[in-house]
KEZABA-263426 format. One line per 5 residues: number of its first residue (from 1); their letters; for each residue z, x, y of C-alpha. Coordinates in nm, 3 decimals, decimal comma, always signed. Layout:
BEGIN
NUM = a = Z X Y  ...
***
This chain:
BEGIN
1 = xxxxx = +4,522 +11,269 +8,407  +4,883 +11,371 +8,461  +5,037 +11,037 +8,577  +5,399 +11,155 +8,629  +5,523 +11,545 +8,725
6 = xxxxx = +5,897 +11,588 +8,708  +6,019 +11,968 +8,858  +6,424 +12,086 +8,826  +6,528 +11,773 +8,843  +6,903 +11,681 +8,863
11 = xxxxx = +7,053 +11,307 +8,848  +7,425 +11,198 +8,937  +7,586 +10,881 +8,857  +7,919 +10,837 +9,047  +7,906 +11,170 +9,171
16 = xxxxx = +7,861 +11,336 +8,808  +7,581 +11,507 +8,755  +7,478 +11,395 +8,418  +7,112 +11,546 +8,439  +7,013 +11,907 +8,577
21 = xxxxx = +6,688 +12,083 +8,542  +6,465 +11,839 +8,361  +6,103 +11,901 +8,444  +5,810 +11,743 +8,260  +5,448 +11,629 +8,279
26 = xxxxx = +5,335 +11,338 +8,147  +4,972 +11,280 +8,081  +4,765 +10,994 +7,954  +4,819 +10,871 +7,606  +5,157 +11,072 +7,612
31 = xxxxx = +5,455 +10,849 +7,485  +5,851 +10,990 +7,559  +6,188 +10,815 +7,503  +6,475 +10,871 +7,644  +6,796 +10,878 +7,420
36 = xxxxx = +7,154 +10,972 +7,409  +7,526 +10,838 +7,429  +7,600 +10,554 +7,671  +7,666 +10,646 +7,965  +7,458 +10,966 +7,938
41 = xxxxx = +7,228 +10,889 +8,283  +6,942 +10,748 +8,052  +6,891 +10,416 +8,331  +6,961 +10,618 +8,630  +6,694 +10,906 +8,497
46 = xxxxx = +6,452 +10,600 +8,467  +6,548 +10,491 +8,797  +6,467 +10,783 +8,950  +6,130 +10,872 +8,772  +5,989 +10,532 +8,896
51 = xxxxx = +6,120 +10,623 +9,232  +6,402 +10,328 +9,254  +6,678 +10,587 +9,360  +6,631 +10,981 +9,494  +6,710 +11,271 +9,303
56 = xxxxx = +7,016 +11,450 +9,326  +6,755 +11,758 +9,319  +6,438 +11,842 +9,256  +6,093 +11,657 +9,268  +5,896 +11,384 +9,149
61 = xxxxx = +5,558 +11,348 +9,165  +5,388 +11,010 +9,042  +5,016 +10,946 +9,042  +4,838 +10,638 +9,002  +4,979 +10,281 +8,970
66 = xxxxx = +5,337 +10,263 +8,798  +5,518 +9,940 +8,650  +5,878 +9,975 +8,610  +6,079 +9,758 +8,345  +6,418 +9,698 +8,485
71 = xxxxx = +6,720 +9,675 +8,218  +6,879 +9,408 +8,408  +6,650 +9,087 +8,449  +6,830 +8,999 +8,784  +6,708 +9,312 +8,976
76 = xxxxx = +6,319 +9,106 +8,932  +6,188 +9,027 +9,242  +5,998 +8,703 +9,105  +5,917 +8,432 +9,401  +6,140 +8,120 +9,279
81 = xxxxx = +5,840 +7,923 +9,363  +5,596 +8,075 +9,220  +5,462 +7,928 +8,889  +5,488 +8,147 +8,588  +5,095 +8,230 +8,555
86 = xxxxx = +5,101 +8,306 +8,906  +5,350 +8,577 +8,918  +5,161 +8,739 +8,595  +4,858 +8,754 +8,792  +5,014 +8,907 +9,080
91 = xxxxx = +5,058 +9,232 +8,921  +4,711 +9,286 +8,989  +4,693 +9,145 +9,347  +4,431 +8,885 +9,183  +4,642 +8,528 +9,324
96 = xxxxx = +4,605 +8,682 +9,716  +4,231 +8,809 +9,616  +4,144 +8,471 +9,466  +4,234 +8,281 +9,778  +4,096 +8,486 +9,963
101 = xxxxx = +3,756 +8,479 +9,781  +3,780 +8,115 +9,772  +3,818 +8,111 +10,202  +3,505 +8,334 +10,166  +3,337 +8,094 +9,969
106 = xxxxx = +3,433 +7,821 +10,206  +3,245 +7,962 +10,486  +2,973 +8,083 +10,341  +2,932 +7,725 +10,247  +2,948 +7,615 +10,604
111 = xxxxx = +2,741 +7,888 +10,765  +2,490 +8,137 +10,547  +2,495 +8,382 +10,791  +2,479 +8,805 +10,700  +2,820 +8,844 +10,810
116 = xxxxx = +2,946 +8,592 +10,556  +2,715 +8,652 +10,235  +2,828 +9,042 +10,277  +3,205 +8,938 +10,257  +3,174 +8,703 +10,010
121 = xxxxx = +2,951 +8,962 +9,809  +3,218 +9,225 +9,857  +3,538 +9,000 +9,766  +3,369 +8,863 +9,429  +3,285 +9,228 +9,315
126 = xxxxx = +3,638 +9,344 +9,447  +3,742 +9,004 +9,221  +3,517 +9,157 +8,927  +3,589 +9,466 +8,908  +3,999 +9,378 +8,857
131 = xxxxx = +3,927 +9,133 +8,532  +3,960 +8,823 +8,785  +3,726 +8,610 +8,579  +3,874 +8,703 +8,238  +4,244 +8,748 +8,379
136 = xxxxx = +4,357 +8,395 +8,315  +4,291 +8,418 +7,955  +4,435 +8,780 +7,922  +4,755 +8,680 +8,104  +4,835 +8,374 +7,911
141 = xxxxx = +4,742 +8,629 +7,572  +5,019 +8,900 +7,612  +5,265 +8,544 +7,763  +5,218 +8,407 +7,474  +5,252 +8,735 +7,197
146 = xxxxx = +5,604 +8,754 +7,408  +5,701 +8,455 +7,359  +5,604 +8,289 +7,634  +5,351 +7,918 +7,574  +5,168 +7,765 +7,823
151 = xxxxx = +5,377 +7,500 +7,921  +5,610 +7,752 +8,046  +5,422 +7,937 +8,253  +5,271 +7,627 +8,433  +5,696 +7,591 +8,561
156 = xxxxx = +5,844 +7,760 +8,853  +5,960 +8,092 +8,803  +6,306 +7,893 +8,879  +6,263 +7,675 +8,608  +6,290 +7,940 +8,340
161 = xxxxx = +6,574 +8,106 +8,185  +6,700 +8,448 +8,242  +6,510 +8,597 +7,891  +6,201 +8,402 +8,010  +6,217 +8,543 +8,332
166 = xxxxx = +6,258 +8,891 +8,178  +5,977 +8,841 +7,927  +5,771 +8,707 +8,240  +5,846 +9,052 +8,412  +5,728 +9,250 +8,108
171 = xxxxx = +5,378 +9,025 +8,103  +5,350 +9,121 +8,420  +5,401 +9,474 +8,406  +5,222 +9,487 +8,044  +4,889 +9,310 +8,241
176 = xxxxx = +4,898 +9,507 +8,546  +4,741 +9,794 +8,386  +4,957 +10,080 +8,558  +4,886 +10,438 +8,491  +5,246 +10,463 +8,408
181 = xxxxx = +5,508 +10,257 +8,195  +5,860 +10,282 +8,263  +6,044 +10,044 +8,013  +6,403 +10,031 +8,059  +6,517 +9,825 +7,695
186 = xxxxx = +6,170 +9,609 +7,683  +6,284 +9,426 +7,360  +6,557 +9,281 +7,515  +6,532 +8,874 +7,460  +6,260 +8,907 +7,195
191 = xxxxx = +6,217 +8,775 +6,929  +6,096 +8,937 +6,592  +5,744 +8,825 +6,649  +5,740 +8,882 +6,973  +5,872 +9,265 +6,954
196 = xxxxx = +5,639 +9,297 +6,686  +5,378 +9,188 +6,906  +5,453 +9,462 +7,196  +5,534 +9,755 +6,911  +5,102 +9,708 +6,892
201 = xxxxx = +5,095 +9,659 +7,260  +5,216 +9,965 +7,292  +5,064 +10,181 +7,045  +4,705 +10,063 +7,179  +4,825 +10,142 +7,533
206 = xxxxx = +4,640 +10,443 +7,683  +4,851 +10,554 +8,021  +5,196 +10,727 +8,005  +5,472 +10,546 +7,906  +5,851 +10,604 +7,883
211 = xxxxx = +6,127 +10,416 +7,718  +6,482 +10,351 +7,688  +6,577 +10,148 +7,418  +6,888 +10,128 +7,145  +6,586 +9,914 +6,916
216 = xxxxx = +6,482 +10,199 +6,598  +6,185 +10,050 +6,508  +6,030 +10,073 +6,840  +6,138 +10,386 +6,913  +5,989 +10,494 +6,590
221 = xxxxx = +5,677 +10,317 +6,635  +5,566 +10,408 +6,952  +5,740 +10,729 +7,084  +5,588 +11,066 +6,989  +5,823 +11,282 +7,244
226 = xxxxx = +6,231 +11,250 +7,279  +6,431 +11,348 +7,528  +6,774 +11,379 +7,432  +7,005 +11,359 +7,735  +7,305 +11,574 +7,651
231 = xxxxx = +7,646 +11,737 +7,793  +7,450 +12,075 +7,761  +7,139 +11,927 +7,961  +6,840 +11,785 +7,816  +6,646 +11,858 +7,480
236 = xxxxx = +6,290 +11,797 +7,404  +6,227 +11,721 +7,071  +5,868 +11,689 +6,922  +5,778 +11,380 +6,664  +5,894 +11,026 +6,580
241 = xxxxx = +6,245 +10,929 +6,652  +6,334 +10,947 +6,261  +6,192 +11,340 +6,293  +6,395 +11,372 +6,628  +6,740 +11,221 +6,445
246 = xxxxx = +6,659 +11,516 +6,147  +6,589 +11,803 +6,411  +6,895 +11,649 +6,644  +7,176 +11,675 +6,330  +7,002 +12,025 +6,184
251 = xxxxx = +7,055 +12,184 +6,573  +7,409 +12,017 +6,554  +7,515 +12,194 +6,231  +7,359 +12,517 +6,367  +7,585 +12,491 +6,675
256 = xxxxx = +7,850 +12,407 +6,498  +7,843 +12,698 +6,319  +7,790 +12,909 +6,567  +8,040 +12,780 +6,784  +8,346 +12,830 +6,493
261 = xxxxx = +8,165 +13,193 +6,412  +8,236 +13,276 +6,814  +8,562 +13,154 +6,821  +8,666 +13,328 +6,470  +8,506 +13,653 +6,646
266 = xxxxx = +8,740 +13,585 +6,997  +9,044 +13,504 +6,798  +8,971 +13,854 +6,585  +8,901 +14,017 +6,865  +9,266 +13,905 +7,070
271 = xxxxx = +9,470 +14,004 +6,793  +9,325 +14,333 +6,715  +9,383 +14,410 +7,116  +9,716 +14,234 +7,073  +9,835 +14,504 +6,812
276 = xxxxx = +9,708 +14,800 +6,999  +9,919 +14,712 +7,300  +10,215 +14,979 +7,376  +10,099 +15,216 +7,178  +9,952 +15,541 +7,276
281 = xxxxx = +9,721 +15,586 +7,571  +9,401 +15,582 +7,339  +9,494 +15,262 +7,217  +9,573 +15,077 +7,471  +9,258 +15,185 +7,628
286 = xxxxx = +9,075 +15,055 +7,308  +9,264 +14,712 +7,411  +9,112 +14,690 +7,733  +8,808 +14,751 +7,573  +8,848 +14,444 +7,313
291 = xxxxx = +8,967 +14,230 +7,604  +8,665 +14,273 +7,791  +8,451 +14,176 +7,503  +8,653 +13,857 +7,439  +8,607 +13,790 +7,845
296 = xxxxx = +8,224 +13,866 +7,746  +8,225 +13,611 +7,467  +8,410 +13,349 +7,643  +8,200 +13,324 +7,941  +7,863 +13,287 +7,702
301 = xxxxx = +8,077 +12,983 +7,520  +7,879 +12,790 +7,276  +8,018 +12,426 +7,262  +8,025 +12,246 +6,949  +7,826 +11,948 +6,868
306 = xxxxx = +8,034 +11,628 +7,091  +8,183 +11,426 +6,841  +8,136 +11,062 +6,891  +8,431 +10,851 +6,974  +8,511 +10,539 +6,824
311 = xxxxx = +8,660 +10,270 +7,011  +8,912 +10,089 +6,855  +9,055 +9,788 +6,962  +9,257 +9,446 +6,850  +9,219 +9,114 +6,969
316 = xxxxx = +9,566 +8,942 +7,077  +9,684 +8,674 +6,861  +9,573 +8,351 +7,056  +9,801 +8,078 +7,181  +9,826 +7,799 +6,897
321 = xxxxx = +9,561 +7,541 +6,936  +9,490 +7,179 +6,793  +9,337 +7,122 +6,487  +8,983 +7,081 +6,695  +8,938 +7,380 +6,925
326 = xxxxx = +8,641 +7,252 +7,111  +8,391 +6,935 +7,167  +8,095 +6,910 +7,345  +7,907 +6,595 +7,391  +7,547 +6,555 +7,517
331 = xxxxx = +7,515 +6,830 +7,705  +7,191 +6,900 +7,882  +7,032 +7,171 +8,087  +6,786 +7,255 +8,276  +6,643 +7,476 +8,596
336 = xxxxx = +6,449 +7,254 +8,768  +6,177 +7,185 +8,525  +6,216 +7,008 +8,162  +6,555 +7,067 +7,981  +6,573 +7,366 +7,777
341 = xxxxx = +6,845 +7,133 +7,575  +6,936 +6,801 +7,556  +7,213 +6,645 +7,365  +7,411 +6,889 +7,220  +7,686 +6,777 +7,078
346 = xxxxx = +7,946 +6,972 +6,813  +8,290 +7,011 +6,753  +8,476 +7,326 +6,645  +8,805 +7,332 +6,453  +9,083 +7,597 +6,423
351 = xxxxx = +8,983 +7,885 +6,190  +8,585 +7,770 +6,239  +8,275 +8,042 +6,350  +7,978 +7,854 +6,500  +7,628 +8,020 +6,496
356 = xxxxx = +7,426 +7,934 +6,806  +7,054 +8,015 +6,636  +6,712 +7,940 +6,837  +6,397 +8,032 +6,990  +6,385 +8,257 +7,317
361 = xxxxx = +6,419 +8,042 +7,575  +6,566 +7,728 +7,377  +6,895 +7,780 +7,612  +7,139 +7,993 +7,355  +7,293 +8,198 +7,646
366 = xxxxx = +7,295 +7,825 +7,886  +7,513 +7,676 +7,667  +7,789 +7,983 +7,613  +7,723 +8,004 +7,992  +7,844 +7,640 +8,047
371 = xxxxx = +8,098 +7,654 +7,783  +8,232 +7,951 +7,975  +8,275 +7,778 +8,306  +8,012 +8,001 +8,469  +7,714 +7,723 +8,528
376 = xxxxx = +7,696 +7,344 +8,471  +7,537 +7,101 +8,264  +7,340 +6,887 +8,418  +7,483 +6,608 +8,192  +7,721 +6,594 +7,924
381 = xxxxx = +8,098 +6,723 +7,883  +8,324 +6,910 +7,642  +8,680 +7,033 +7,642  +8,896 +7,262 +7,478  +9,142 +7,184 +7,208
***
């Protein structure tokens, strides 16, 4: 089945178009990433194929059920209240279906009429036929290869950090069983078991998928198909993204090449018309001549391969500082559920680099939030030297 059908399509960020003519089917079993310099329209391309945003031009034609994979866990539209199981299971509609079944069951308890054993009937094989009575089990399975226990997913959706909430999002797109994956960086907050985990997700997965990700090994794992988004337009490369990186610097020399060849043959070309000028009629016919094939050459300009820029920068030397640059005592943290920390205390002197190591979810990005004056602790203070 073709899941996704993409025709001349164009895609603007800001106004700049930095995609133009991309069309492409994707089928079942068919696996594409998207690649290219930041910056190059690789979200906004996503965006648009899951039909977040319109095209600047063109079509898109999707076909079957699609989950989309934001890159910014923020943008998830997770009900605070719901518990962590719960929004999993919504994916497939099965929480609504499952109260709904259980009202049927209600009043077919109360009254065994036709019109009640018929909806009953029809709800529990509706209920069936989606995995409801196995669902439980396979939700809490992919929770927990991301990273995600139990005991987490009994909390409010509130309760849980902004990588649990993101790994939540990708359970529930991962167990919704869409036709279509749209992954916009899916091993983002992961842990190496856990991206290990979705690298065989993937590679069993039997619907279209698409990916954007800076992460190698995934790329190279699970992507058969790259499209590399370009100044020139987009290039489909065939093959793994280690074959795609060979082809990509092989069609870079040959451009190169060709592009110094064309502008050794322009530069020829101006000073042979150059020395013919005010001379005899014949030659400065012959001139003419040359200068329209330079115009000819120029307006079929190949461009080099882009060369990437380095950014290069210096920190400012720091105002001096005590001896101890920072202390934290006891602080704690949590969203409305059990801490994710308690009691951290450290100090940090002048000179000193402090790690911050743990497990997704333990609260790494809580405490350099708090530290940074951009949430509080729920107990516990520090201060800077």
């Amino acid at each position: 089945m073709i899941a996704l059908e993409a025709r001349q399509l164009s895609v603007e960020v800001g106004g700049r178009t930095v995609v133009e003519g991309l069309s492409i089917d994707l089928r079942d079993g068919d696996t594409v990433g998207i690649v290219g310099r930041n910056g190059a329209g690789k979200t906004t391309t996503l965006r648009v194929l899951a039909g977040e945003i319109p095209p600047a031009g063109g079509s898109v034609i999707r076909r079957g059920a699609v989950g989309y994979l934001r890159q910014d866990p923020r943008q998830h539209r997770a009900e605070d209240d719901d518990r962590g199981l719960e929004h999993i299971l919504g994916a497939r509609g099965l929480v609504d279906l499952n109260w709904r079944l259980e009202k049927a069951r209600i009043a077919l308890e109360e009254s065994h009429g036709e019109r009640e054993v018929h909806r009953f009937a029809r709800l529990e094989e509706e209920y069936r036929q989606l995995g409801g009575y196995q669902a439980e089990s396979h939700a809490k399975a992919i929770a927990a290869g991301l990273g995600l226990p139990e005991d987490r997913l009994s909390l409010p959706v509130r309760a849980l950090s902004g990588g649990e909430r993101r790994r939540l999002e990708l359970g529930r797109i991962l167990f919704g069983g869409s036709d279509l994956l749209l992954l916009d960086e899916p091993t983002n907050h992961l842990d190496i078991d856990a991206k290990t985990w979705l690298m065989k997700f993937l590679t069993t997965y039997k619907g279209a998928l698409v990916v954007v990700s800076h992460d190698l090994s995934l790329l190279d794992a699970s992507i058969t198909r790259i499209l590399h988004l370009d100044r020139d337009g987009v290039v489909e490369y065939r093959g793994t993204y280690r074959e795609y990186r060979e082809a990509r610097r092989l069609d870079e020399v040959r451009l190169g090449k060709l592009a110094d060849r064309q502008q050794h043959e322009i530069q020829r070309l101006r000073t042979l018309a150059d020395s013919m000028r005010g001379q005899t009629a014949k030659r400065a016919r012959k001139a003419k001549t040359l200068d329209t094939r330079v115009s000819k050459l120029e307006a079929k300009h190949v461009e080099g391969p882009a060369k990437e820029k380095r950014v290069r920068f210096r920190f400012p030397d720091p105002p001096h500082s005590g001896r101890t640059v920072l202390v934290a005592d006891g602080l704690t943290k949590s969203y409305g559920g059990p801490s994710i920390f308690e009691d951290v205390s450290f100090d940090l002197g002048r000179a000193e680099r402090l790690l911050v190591l743990g497990l997704n979810g333990a609260g790494k990005t809580s405490l350099l939030r708090i530290l940074m004056g951009e949430t509080e602790a729920d107990r516990g203070t520090f201060a800077f030297g």
